[in-house]
OpenMM code with the backbone's topology and positions (N, CA, C; nanometers):
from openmm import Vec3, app, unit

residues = "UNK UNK UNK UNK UNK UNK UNK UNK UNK UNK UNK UNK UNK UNK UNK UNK UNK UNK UNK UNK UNK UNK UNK UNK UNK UNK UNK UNK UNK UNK UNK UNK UNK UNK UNK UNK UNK UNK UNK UNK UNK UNK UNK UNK UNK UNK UNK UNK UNK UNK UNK UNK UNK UNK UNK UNK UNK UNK UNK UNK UNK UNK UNK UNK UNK UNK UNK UNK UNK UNK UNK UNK UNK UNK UNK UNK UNK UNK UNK UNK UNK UNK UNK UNK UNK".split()
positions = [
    Vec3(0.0819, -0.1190, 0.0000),
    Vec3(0.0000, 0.0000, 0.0000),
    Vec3(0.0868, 0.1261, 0.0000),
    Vec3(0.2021, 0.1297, 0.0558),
    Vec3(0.2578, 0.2144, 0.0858),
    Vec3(0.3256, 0.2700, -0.0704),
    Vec3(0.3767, 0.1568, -0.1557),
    Vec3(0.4250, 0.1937, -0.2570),
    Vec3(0.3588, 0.2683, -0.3574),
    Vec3(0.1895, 0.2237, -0.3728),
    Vec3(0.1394, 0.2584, -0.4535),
    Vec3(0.1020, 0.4487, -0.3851),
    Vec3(0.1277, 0.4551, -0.2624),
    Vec3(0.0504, 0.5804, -0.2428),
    Vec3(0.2322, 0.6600, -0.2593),
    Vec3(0.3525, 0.6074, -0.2997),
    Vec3(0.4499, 0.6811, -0.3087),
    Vec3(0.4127, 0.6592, -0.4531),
    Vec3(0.3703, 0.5419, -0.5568),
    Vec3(0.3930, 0.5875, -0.7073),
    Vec3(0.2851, 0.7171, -0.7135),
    Vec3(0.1753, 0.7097, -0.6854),
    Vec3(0.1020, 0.8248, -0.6620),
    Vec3(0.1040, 0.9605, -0.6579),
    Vec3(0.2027, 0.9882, -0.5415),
    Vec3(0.2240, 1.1020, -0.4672),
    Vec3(0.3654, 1.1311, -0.6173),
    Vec3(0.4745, 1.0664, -0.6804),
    Vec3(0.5436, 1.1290, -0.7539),
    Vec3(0.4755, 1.1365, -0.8860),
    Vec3(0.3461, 1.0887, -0.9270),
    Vec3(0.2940, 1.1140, -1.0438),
    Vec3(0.2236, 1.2460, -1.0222),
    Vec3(0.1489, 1.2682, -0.9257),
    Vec3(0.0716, 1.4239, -0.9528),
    Vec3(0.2123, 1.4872, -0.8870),
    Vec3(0.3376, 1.5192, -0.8729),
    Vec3(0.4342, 1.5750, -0.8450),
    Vec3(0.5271, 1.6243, -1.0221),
    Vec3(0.5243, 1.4967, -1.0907),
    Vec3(0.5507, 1.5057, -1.2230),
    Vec3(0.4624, 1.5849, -1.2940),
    Vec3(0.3558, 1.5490, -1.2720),
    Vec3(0.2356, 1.6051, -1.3795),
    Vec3(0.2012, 1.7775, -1.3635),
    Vec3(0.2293, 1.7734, -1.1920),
    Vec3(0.2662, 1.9332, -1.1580),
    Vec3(0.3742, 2.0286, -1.2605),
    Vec3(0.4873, 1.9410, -1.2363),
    Vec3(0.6235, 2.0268, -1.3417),
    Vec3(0.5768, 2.0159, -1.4864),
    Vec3(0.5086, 1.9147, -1.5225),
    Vec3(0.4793, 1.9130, -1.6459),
    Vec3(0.4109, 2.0699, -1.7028),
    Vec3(0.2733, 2.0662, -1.6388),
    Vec3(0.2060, 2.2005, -1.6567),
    Vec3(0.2595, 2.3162, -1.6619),
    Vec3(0.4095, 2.2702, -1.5340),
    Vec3(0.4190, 2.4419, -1.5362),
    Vec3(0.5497, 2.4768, -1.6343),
    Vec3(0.5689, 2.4066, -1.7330),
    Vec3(0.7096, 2.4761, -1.8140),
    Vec3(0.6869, 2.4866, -1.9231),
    Vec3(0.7056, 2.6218, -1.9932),
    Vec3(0.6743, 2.6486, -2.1183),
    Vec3(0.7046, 2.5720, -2.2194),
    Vec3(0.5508, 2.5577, -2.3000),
    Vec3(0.5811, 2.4884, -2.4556),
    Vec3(0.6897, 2.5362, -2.5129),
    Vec3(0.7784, 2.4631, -2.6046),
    Vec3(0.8706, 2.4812, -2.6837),
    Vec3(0.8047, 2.5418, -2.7939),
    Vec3(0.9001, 2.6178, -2.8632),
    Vec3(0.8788, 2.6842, -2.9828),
    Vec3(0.8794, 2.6151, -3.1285),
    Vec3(0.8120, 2.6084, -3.2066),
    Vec3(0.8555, 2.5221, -3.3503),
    Vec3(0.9418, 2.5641, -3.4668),
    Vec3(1.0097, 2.5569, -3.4750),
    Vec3(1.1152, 2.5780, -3.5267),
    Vec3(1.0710, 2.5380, -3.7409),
    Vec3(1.1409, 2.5778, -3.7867),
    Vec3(1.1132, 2.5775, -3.9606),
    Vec3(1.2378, 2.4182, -4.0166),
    Vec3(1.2929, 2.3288, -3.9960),
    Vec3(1.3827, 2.2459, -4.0049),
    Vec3(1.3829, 2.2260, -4.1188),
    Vec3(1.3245, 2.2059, -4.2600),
    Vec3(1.3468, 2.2012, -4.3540),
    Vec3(1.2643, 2.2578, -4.4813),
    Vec3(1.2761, 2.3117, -4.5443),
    Vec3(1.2482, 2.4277, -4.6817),
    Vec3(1.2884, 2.3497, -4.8024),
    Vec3(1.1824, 2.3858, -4.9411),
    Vec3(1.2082, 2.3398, -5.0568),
    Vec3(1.1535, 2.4667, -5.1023),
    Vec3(1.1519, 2.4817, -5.2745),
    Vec3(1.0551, 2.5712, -5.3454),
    Vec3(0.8903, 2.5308, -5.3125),
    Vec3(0.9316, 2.3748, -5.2819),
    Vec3(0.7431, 2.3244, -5.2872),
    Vec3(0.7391, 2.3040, -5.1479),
    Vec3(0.7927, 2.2277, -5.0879),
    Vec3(0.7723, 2.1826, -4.9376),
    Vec3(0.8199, 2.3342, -4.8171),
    Vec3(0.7689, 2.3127, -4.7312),
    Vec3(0.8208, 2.3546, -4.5841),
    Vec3(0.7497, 2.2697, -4.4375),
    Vec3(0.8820, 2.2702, -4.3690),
    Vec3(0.8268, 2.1694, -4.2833),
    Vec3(0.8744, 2.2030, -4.1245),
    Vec3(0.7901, 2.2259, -4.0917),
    Vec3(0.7363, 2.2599, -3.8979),
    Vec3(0.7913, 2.1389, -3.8217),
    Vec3(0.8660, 2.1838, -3.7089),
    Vec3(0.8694, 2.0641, -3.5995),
    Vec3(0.8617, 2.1359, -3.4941),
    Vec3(0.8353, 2.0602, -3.3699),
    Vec3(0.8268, 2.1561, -3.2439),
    Vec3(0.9532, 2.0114, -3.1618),
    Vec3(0.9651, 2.0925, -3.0649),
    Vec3(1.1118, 2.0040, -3.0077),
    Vec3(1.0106, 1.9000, -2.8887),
    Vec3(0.9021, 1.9452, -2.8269),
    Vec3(0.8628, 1.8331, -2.7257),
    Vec3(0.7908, 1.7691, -2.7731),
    Vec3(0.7119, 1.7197, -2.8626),
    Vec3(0.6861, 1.6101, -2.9509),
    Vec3(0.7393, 1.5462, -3.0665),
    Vec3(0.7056, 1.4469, -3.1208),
    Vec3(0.7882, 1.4146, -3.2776),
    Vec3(0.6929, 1.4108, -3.3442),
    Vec3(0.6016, 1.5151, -3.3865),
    Vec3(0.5361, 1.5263, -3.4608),
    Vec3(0.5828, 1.6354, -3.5476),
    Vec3(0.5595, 1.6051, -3.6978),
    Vec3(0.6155, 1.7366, -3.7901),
    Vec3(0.4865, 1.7643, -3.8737),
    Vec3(0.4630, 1.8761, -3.9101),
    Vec3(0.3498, 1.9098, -4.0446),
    Vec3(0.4187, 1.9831, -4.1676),
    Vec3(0.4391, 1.9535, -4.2903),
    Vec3(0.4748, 1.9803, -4.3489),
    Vec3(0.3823, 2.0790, -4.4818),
    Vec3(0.3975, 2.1861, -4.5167),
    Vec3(0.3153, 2.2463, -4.6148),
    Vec3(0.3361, 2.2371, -4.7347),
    Vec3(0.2855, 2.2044, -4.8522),
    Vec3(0.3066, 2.1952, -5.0090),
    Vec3(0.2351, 2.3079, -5.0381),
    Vec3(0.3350, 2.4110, -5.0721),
    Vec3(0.2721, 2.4959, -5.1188),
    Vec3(0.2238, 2.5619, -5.2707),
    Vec3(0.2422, 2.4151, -5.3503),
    Vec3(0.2027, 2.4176, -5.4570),
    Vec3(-0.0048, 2.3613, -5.4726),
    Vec3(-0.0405, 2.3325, -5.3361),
    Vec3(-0.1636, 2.2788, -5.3539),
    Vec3(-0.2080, 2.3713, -5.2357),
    Vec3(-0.1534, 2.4125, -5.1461),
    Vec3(-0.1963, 2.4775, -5.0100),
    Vec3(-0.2333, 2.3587, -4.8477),
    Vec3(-0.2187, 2.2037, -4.9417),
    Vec3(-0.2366, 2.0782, -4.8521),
    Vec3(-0.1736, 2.1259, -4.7203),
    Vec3(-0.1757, 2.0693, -4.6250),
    Vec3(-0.1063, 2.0497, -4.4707),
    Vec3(-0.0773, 1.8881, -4.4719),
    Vec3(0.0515, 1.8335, -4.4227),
    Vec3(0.0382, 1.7414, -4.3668),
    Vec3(0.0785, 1.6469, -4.2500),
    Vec3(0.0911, 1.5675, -4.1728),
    Vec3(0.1358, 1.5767, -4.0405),
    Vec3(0.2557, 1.4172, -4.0641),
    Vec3(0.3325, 1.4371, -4.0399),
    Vec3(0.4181, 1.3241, -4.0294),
    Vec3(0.5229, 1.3074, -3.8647),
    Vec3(0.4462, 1.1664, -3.8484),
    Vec3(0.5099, 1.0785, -3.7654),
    Vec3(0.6274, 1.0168, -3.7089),
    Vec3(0.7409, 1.0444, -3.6862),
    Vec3(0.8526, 0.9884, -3.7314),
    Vec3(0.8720, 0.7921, -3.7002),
    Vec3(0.8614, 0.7347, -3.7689),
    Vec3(0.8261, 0.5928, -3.7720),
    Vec3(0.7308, 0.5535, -3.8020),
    Vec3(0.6074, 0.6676, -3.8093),
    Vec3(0.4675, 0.6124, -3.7870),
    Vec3(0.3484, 0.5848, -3.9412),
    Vec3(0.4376, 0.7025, -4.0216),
    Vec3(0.3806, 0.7811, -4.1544),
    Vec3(0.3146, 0.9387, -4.1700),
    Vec3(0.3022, 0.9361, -4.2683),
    Vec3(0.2391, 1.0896, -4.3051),
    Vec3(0.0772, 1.0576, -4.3800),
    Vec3(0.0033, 1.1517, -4.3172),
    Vec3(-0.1535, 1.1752, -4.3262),
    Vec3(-0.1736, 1.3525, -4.3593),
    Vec3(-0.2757, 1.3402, -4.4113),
    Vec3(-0.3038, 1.4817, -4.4358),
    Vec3(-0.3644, 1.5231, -4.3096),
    Vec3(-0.3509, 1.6607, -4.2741),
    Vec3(-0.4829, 1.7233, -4.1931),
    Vec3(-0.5776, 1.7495, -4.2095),
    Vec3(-0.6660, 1.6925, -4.1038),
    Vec3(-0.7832, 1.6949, -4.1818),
    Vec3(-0.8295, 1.8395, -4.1092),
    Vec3(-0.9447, 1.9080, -4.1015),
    Vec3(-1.0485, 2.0239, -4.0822),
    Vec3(-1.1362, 1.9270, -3.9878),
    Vec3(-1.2453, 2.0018, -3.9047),
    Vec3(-1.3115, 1.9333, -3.7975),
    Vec3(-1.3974, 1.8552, -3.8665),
    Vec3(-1.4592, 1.9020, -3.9996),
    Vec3(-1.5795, 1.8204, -4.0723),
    Vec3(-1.4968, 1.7178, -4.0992),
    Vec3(-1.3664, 1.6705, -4.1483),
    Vec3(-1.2984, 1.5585, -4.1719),
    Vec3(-1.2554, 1.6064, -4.3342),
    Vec3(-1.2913, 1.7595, -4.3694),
    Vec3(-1.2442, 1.7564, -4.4983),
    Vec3(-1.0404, 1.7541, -4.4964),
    Vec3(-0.9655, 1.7654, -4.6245),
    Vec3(-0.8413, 1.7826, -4.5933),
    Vec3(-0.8466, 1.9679, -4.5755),
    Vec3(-0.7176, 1.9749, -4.4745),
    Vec3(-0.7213, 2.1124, -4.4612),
    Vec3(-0.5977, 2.1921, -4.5717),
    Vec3(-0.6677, 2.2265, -4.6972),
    Vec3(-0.5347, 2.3019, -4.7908),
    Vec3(-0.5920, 2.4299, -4.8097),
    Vec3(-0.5579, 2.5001, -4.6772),
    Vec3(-0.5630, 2.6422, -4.7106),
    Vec3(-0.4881, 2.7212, -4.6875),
    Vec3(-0.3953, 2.6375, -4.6721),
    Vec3(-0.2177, 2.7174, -4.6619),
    Vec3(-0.2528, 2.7981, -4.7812),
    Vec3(-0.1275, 2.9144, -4.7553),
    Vec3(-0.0943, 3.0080, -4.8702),
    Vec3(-0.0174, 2.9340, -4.9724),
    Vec3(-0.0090, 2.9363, -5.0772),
    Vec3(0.0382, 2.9345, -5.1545),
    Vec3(0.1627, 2.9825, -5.2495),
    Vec3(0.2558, 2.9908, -5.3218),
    Vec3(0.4455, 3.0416, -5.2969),
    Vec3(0.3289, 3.1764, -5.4333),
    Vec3(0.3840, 3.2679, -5.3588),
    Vec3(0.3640, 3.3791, -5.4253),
    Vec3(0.2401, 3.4928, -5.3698),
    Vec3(0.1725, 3.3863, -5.2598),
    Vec3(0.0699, 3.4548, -5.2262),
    Vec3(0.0815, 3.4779, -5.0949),
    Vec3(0.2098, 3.4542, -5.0218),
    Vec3(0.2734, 3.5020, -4.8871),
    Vec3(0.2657, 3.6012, -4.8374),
] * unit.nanometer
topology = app.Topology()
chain = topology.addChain("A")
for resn in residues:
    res = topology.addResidue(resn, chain)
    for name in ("N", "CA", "C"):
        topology.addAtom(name, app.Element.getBySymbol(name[0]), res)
């Protein structure tokens, strides 16, 4: 009993520091004429923009790449477009 009320007591202790330290910033890691691609440093999630269609898309590292979708489930391509920046 005792252990579980110490795993306990250091999980809402973790989950405390968690809340309180600022999100990381996302950074631009790689550029093409067509592509640009977003990462943020505390997840491994990347979204990448084609800005020849205005698509979004989100890639996984191991996992794959999916488009974004919009809340209705349409794809979301309403990125700008290279010229319309």
């Amino acid at each position: 009993m005792k252990w579980l009320l110490v795993l306990l007591a250091a999980l809402v202790g973790y989950s405390a520091h968690a809340q309180s330290t600022d999100p990381k910033q996302t950074t631009n890691s790689y550029s093409s004429p067509r592509f640009t691609r977003d990462t943020t440093e505390d997840i491994n999630v990347q979204m990448e923009t084609d800005h020849q269609t205005g698509c979004r898309y989100l890639i996984a590292e191991g996992q794959g790449i999916t488009p974004l979708l919009k809340s209705n489930g349409t794809p979301d391509c309403n990125a700008p477009t290279r010229g319309q920046q």
